[in-house]
Legacy VTK file of the C-alpha trace (Angstrom):
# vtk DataFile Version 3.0
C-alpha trace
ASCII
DATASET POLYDATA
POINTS 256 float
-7.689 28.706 -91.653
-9.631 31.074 -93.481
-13.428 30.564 -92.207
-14.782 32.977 -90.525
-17.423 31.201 -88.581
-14.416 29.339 -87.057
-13.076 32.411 -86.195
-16.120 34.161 -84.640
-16.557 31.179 -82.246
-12.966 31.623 -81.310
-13.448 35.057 -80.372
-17.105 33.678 -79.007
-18.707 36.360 -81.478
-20.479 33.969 -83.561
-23.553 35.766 -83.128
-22.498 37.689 -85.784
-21.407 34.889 -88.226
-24.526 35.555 -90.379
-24.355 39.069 -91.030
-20.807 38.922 -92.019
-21.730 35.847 -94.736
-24.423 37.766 -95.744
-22.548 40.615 -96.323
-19.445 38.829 -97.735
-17.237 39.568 -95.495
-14.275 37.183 -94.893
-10.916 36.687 -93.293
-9.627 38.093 -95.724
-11.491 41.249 -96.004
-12.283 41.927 -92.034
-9.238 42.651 -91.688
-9.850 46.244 -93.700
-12.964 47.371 -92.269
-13.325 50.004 -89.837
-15.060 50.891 -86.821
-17.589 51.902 -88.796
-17.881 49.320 -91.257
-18.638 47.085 -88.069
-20.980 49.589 -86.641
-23.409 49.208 -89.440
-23.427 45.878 -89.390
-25.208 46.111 -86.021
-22.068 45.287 -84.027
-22.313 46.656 -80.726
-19.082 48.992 -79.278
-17.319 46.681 -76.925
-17.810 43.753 -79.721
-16.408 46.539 -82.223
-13.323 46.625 -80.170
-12.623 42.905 -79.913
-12.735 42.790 -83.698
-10.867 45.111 -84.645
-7.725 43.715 -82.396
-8.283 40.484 -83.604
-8.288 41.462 -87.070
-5.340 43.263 -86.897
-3.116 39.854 -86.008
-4.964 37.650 -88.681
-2.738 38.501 -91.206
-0.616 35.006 -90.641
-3.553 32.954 -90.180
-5.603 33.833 -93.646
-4.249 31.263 -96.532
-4.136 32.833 -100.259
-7.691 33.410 -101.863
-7.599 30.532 -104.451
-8.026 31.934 -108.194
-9.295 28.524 -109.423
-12.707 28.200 -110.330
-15.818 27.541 -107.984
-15.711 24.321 -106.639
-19.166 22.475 -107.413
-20.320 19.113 -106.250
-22.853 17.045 -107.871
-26.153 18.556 -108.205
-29.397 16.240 -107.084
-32.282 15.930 -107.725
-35.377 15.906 -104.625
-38.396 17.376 -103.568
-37.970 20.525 -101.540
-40.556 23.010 -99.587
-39.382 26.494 -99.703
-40.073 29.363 -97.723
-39.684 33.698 -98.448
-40.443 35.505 -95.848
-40.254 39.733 -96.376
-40.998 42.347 -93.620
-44.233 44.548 -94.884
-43.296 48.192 -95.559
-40.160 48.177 -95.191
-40.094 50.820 -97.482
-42.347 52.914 -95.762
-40.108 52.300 -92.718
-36.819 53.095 -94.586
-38.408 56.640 -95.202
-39.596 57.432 -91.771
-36.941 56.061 -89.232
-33.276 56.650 -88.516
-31.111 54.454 -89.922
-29.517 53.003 -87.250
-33.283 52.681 -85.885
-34.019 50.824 -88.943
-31.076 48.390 -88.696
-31.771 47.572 -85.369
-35.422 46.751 -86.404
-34.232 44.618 -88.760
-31.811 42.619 -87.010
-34.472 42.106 -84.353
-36.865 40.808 -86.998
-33.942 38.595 -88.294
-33.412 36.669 -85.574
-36.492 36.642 -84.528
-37.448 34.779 -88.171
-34.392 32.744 -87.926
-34.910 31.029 -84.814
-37.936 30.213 -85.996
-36.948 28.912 -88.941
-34.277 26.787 -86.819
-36.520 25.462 -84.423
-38.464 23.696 -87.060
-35.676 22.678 -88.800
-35.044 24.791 -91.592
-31.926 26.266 -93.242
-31.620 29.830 -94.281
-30.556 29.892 -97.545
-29.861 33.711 -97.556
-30.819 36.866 -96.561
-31.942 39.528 -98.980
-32.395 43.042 -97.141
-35.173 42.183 -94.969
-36.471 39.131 -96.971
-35.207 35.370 -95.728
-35.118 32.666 -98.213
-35.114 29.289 -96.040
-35.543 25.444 -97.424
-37.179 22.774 -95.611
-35.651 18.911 -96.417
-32.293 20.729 -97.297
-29.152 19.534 -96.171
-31.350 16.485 -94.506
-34.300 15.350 -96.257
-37.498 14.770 -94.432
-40.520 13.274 -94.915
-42.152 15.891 -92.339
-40.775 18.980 -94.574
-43.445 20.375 -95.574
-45.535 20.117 -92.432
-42.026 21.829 -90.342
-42.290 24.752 -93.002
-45.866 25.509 -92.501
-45.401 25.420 -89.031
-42.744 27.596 -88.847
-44.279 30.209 -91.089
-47.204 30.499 -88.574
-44.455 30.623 -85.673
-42.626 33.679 -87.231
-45.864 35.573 -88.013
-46.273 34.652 -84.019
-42.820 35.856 -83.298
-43.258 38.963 -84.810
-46.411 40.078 -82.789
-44.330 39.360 -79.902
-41.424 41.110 -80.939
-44.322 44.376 -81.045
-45.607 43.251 -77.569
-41.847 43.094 -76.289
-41.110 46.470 -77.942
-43.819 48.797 -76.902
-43.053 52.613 -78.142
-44.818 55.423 -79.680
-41.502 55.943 -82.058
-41.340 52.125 -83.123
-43.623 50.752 -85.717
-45.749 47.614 -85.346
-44.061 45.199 -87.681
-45.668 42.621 -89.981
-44.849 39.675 -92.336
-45.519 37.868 -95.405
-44.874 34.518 -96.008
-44.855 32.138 -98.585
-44.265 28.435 -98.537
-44.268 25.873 -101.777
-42.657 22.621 -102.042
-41.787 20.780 -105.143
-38.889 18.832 -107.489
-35.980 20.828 -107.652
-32.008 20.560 -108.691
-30.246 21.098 -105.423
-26.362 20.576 -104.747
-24.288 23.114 -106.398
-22.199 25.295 -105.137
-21.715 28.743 -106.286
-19.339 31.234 -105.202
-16.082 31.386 -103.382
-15.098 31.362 -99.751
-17.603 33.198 -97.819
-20.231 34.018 -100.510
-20.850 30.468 -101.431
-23.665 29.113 -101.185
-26.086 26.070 -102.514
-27.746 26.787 -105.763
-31.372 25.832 -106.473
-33.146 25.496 -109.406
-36.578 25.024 -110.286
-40.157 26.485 -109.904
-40.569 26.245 -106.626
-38.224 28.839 -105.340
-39.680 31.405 -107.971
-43.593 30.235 -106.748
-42.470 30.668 -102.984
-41.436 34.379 -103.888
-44.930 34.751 -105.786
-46.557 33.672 -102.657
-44.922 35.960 -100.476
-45.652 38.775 -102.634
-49.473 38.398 -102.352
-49.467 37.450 -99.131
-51.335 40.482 -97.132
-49.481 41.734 -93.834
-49.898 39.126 -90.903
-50.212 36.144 -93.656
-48.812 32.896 -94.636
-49.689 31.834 -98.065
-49.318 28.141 -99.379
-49.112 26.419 -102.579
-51.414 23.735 -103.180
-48.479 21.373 -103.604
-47.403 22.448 -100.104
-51.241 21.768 -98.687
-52.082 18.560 -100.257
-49.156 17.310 -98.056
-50.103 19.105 -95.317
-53.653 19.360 -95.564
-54.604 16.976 -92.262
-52.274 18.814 -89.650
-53.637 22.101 -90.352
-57.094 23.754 -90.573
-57.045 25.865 -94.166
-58.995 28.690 -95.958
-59.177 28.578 -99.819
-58.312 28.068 -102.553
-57.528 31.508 -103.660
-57.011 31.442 -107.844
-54.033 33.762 -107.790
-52.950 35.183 -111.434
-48.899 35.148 -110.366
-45.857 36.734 -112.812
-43.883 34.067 -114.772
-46.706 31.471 -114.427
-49.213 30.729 -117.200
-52.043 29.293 -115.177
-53.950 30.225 -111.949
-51.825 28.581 -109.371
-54.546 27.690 -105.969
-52.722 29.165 -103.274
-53.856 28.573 -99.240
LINES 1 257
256 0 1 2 3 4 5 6 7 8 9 10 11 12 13 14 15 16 17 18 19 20 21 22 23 24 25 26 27 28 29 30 31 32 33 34 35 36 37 38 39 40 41 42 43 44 45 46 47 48 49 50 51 52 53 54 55 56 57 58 59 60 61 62 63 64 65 66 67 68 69 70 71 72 73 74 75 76 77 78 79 80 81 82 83 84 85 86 87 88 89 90 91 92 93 94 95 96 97 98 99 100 101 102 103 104 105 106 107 108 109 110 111 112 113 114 115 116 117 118 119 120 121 122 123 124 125 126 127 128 129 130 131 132 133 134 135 136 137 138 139 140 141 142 143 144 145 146 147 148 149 150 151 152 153 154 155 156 157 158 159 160 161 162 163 164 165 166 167 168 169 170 171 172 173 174 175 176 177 178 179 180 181 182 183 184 185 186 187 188 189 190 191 192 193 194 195 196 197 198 199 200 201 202 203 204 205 206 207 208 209 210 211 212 213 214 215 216 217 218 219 220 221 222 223 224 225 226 227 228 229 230 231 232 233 234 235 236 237 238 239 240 241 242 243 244 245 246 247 248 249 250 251 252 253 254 255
């Protein structure tokens, strides 16, 4: 046994399952990290404690990291919607606030986005800091992708104003996202990375377009490709089309 979702559920922890992917950390590695270590990961004290005793007996239970290469399955390949979402000014936030004010920030903006992004179907892919990469008609394909993507963009910008209504304080920042959404043909399916740090590789434009999207997205915004509105275009009411000049693309690209 040597996954350690499995073993967060065991311990009924698995609230924590994503921070520990995210941040690599395995069976075979929790085992060496210290109070600390799990303290900055925005585990609370009595969850610290559990841990670390259950850690300490998991030295039977982890099999042998394998040496052999990645294991890959066959890549496919579909039609995708992707979504990047990024907190705005998170740099500006890093500079005024506490660290452990800013961690807790951004775990509350995590889950906040990630529930979301669940609700609606989505997978998170990853997350990046405080940016979330999430696909739409990934594992499962649906026909209703796109319009669950644009919906849940507009739920987490909705999410986060409540998260500032819920949080009222004169030390705590009002928080804001960006988000951008764009679907189209991608090569989904293989896996990269070992053990905890795998994950499912994509390849294509749209991924790279999403990211562009989110970039010029103003605070409070969710930008869409046109590929993304011409399937959506009846379920929503739209402003545009903004001719955005975007890095690594030749041509305009009509964003919404």
């Amino acid at each position: 046994m040597n996954d350690i979702r499995t073993w967060l559920a065991e311990l009924g922890l698995q609230q924590y399952a994503d921070v520990f992917a995210a941040n690599d950390v395995d069976l075979a590695s929790v085992g060496l990290m210290t109070d600390a270590d799990l303290e900055k990961l925005g585990v609370t004290l009595g969850h610290r404690k559990r841990l670390l005793k259950a850690a300490a007996t998991l030295v039977d239970r982890v099999e042998p990291m394998s040496t052999a290469a990645p294991i890959a399955s066959s890549a496919e390949r579909r039609q995708l919607t992707v979504m990047f979402c990024d907190l705005a000014g998170s740099t500006e936030l890093s500079a005024r606030l506490d660290p452990e004010d800013l961690r807790e920030i951004i775990g509350a903006y995590q889950r906040a986005c990630a529930e979301v992004i669940g609700r609606f179907h989505g997978y998170v892919a990853k997350y990046m800091g405080d940016g979330i990469l999430a696909y739409f008609g990934y594992p499962q394909a649906r026909e209703s992708a796109a319009d669950l993507a644009v919906h849940a963009g507009l739920g987490i910008v909705q999410a986060i104003n409540k998260l500032n209504g819920d949080s009222p304080s004169a030390q705590r920042p009002r928080l804001a996202v960006r988000v951008g959404i764009a679907t189209g043909e991608v090569v989904v399916g293989e896996q990269i990375g070992i053990d905890s740090s795998r994950e499912w590789s994509v390849v294509g434009d749209t991924p790279n377009l999403a990211a562009r999207l989110q970039a010029a997205a103003k605070p409070g915004q969710v930008m869409v490709a046109d590929s993304t509105r011409r399937l959506t275009r009846e379920k929503f009411s739209w402003s545009g089309p903004n001719s955005l000049s975007l890095k690594g693309f030749d041509e305009p690209m009509h964003a919404w």
